[in-house]
C-alpha positions as a Markdown table, in Angstrom:
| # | Residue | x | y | z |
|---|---|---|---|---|
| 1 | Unk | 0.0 | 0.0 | 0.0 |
| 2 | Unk | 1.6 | 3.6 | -1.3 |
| 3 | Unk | 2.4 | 5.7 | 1.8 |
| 4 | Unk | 1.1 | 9.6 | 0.6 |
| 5 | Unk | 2.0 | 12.8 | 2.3 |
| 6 | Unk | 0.3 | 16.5 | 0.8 |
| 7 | Unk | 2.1 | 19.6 | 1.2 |
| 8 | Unk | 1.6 | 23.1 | 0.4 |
| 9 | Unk | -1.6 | 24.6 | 2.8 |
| 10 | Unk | -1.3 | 27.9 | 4.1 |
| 11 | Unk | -3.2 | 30.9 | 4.7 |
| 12 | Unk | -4.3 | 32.9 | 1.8 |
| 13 | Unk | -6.9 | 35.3 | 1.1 |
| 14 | Unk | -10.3 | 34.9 | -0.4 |
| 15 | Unk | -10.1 | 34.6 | -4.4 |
| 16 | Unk | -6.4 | 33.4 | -3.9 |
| 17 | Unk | -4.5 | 30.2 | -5.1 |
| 18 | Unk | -2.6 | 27.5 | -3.5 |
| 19 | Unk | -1.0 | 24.7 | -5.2 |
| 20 | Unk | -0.9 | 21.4 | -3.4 |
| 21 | Unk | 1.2 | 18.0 | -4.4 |
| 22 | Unk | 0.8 | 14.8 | -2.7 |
| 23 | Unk | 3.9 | 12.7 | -3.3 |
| 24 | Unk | 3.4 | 8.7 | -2.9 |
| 25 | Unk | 6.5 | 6.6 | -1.3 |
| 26 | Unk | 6.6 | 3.0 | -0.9 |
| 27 | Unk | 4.9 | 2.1 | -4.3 |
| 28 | Unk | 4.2 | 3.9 | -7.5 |
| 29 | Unk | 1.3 | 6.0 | -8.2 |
| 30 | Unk | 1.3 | 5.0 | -11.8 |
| 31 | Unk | -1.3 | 2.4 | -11.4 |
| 32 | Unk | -3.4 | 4.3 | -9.0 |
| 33 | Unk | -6.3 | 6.8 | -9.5 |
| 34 | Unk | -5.5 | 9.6 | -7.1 |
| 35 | Unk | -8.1 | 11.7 | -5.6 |
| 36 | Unk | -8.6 | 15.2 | -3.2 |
| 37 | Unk | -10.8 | 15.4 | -0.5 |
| 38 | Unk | -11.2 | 18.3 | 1.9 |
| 39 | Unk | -12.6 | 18.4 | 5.3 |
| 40 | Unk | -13.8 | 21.4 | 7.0 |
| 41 | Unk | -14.5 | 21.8 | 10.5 |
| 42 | Unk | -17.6 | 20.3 | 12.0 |
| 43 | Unk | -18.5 | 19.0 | 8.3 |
| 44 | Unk | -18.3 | 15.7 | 6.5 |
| 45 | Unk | -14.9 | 14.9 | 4.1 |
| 46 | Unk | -16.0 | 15.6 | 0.8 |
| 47 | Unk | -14.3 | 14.6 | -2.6 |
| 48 | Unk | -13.1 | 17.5 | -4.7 |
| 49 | Unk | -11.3 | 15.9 | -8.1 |
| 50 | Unk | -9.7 | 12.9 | -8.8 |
| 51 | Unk | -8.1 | 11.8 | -11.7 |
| 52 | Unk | -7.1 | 8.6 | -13.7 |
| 53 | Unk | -4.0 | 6.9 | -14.1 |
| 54 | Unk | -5.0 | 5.0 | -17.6 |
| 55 | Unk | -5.8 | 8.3 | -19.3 |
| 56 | Unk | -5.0 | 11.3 | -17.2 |
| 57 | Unk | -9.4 | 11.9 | -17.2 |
| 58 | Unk | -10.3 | 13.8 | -14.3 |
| 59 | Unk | -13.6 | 14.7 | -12.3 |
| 60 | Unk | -14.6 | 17.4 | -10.2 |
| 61 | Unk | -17.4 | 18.5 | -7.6 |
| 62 | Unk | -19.4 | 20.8 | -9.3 |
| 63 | Unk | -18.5 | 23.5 | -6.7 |
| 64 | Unk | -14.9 | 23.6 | -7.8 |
| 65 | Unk | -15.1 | 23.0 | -11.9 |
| 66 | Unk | -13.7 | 26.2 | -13.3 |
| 67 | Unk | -11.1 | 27.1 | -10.5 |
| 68 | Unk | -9.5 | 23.3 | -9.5 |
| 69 | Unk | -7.2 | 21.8 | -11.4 |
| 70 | Unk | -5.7 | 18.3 | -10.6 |
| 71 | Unk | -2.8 | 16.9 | -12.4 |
| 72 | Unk | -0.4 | 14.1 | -12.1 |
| 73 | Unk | 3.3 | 13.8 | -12.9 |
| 74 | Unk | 4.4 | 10.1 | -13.0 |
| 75 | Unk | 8.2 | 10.9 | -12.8 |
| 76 | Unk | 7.9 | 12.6 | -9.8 |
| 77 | Unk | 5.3 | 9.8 | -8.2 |
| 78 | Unk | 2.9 | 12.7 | -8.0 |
| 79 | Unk | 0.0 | 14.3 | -8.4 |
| 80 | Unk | -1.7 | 17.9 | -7.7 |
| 81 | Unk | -4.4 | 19.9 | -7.1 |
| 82 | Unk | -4.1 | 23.7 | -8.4 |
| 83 | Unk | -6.9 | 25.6 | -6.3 |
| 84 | Unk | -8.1 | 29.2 | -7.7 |
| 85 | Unk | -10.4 | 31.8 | -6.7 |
| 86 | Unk | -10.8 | 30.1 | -3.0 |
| 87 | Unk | -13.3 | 30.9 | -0.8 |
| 88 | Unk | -13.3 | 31.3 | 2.7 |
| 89 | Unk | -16.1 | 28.3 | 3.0 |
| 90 | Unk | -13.0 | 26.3 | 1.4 |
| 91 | Unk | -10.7 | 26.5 | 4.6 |
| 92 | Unk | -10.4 | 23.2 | 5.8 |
| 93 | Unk | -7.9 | 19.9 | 5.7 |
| 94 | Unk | -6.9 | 19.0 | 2.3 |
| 95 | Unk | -6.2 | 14.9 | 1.8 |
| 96 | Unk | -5.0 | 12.7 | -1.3 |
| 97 | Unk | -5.9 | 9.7 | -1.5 |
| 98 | Unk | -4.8 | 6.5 | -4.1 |
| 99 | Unk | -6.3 | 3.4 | -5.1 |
| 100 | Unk | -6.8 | 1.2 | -8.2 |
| 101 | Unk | -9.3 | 2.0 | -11.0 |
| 102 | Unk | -11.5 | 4.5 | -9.2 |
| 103 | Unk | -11.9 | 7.3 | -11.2 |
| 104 | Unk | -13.4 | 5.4 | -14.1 |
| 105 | Unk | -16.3 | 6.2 | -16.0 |
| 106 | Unk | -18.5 | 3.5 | -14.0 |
| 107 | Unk | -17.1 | 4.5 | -10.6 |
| 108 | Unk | -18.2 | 7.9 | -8.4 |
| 109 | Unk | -14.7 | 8.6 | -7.9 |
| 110 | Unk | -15.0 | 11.2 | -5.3 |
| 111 | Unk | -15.9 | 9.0 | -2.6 |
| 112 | Unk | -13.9 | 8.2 | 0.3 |
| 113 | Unk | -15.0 | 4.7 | 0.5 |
| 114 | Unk | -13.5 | 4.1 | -2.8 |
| 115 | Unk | -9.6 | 4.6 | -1.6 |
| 116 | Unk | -7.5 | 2.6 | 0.4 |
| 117 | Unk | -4.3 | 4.7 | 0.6 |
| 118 | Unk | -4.8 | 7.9 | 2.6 |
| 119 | Unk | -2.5 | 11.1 | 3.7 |
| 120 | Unk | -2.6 | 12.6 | 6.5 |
| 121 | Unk | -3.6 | 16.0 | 4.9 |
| 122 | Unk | -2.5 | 19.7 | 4.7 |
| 123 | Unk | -4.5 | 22.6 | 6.4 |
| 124 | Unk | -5.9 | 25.3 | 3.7 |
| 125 | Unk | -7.3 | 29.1 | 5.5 |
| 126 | Unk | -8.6 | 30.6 | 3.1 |
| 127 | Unk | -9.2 | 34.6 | 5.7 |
| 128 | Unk | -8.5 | 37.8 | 4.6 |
């Protein structure tokens, strides 16, 4: 099972980016579908975009398309999420997550119940 660990949460202001990567050790990420999920306080973890490792294909919550972008880069056993325009809602813990064939046309994708692998996550304040 792929260890992850996310990086890159910090404070920024409302309508501001961060960039988060979530770098797998102890496998490769090449076969896994990796996926983001954010937590805020008091509130259920809820997926935000994965994406595919057969064909790069992402999906997104509907309250993100347009701003997040997820990516993956295989020589770096990575992947990342590109957050725009956040929103102070938004503030919360960020986690990655990686299993096998989850994003797929006939799976949800952004649920958590789908993936085995888990980080530990990376705090995103999103304040003014």
């Amino acid at each position: 099972q792929v260890q992850l660990k996310e990086s890159g949460g910090g404070l920024v202001q409302p309508g501001g980016s961060l960039r988060l990567p979530c770098r797998g050790s102890g496998g490769i990420l090449d076969y896994n579908d990796i996926a983001w999920f954010r937590q805020a306080p008091g509130k259920d973890r809820e997926g935000v975009s994965c994406i595919a490792s057969s064909d790069g294909s992402a999906k997104y919550a509907d309250s993100v398309k347009g701003r997040f972008i997820i990516s993956r880069d295989n020589s770096m056993n990575s992947a990342n999420l590109k957050m725009n325009g956040l929103k102070p809602d938004e503030t919360g813990g960020y986690y990655c997550a990686a299993d096998v064939m989850t994003c797929t046309e006939n799976r949800h994708g952004l649920k958590s119940r789908e993936y085995k692998s888990w980080g530990k996550g990376t705090q995103a304040t999103i304040s003014p």
